[in-house]
C-alpha positions as semicolon CSV with decimal commas, in nm:
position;residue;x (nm);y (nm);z (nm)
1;X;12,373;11,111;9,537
2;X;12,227;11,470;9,642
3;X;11,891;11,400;9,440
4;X;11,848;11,041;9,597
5;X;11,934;11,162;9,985
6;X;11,682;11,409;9,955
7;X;11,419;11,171;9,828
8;X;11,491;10,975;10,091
9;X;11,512;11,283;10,385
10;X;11,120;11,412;10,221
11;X;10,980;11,031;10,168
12;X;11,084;10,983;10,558
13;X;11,030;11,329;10,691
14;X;10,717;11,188;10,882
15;X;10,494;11,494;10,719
16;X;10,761;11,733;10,912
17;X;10,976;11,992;10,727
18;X;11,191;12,047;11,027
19;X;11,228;11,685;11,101
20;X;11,311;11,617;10,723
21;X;11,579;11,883;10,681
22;X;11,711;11,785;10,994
23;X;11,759;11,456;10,860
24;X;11,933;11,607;10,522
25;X;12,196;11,726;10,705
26;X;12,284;11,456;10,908
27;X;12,270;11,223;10,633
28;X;12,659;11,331;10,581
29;X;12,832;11,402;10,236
30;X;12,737;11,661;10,023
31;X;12,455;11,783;10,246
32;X;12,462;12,181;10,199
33;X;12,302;12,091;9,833
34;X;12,093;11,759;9,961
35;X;11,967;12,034;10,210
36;X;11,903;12,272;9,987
37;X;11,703;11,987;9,708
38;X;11,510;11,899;10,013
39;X;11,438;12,232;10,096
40;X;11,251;12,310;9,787
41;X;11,087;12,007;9,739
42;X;10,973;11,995;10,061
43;X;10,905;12,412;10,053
44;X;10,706;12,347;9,749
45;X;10,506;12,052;9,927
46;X;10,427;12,209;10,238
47;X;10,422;12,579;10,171
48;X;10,580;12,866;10,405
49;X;10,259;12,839;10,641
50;X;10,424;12,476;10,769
51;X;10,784;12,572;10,822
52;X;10,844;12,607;11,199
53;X;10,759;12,942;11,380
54;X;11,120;12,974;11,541
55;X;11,294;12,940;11,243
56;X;11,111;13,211;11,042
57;X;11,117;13,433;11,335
58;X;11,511;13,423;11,279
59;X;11,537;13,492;10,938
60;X;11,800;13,785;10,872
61;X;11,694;14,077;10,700
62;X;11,327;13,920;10,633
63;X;11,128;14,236;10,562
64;X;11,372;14,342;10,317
65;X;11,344;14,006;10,161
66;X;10,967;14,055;10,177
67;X;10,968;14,380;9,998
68;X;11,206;14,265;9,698
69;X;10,926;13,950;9,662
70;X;10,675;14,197;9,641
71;X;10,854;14,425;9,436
72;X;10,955;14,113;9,204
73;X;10,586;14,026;9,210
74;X;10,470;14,338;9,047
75;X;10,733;14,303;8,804
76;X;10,661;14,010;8,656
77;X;10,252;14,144;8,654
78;X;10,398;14,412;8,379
79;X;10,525;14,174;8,184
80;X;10,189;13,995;8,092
């Protein structure tokens, strides 16, 4: 039901992440995880460069979240 209301929120997202996780969420139900399916299909399809301004802007404890990315980044290099 999650899988198939996300589908539906990225197929009629108008080529808009806000307006297509908007639409997740006010489909009803289960929508925390038809948000969150929509978020990374959608994330993956659009890339961070296309999410709206505002919203990064207000993401909590965002150059911490930065570092560990980068620090997880390296990581993985050692590995290969």
């Amino acid at each position: 039901n999650a899988l198939e209301a996300a589908l539906w929120a990225f197929w009629s997202d108008e080529d808009s992440f806000e307006k297509g996780v908007l639409a997740a969420v006010n489909l009803g139900d289960d929508t925390d995880t038809t948000a969150a399916i929509y978020g990374g299909l959608a994330g993956a399809y659009y890339g961070y460069k296309n999410l709206p301004k505002r919203w990064l802007d207000d993401i909590y404890a965002k150059n911490f979240i930065i570092c560990v990315c980068k620090w997880m980044t390296y990581e993985t290099g050692k590995l290969s």
